[in-house]
C-alpha angles and dihedrals in degrees: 000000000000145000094276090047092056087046101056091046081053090056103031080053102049096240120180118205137207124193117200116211113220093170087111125027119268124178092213108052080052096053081052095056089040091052093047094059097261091115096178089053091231120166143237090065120136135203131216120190118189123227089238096065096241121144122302118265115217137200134188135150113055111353118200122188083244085066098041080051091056109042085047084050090060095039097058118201138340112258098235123032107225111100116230133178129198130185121210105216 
């Protein structure tokens, strides 16, 4: 498993994907961390939200492609196909 296999599940699955910039503080980027279960705020931290709307899965510590596989693996594809990133300054 490696960083381009990951890619291409992220693409063949319609993933969007969100980057959150913690480079300067905001309030807000930290009350979503909070709200998602990571309490010292600390990154990296990722987010997976299934299609099907179930519960986010989360990930922090070290994160290998063969966890973010597997984590995209449970959460099944994205609901709709176009690929879309947004960043959080």
């Amino acid at each position: 498993m490696n960083k381009l296999t990951t890619l291409s599940i992220v693409k063949r699955n319609g993933v969007k994907t969100l980057k959150a910039d913690k480079t300067v503080d905001n309030p807000d980027i930290d009350q979503l961390l909070v709200d998602l279960g990571n309490m010292t705020t600390a990154i990296p931290f990722y987010v997976i939200y299934p299609g099907d709307g179930g519960a986010p899965i989360t990930m922090d510590g070290l994160i290998t492609p063969w966890r973010v596989f597997r984590a995209l693996q449970q959460a099944g594809p994205s609901r709709n196909a176009d690929r879309t990133e947004t960043v959080l300054k």
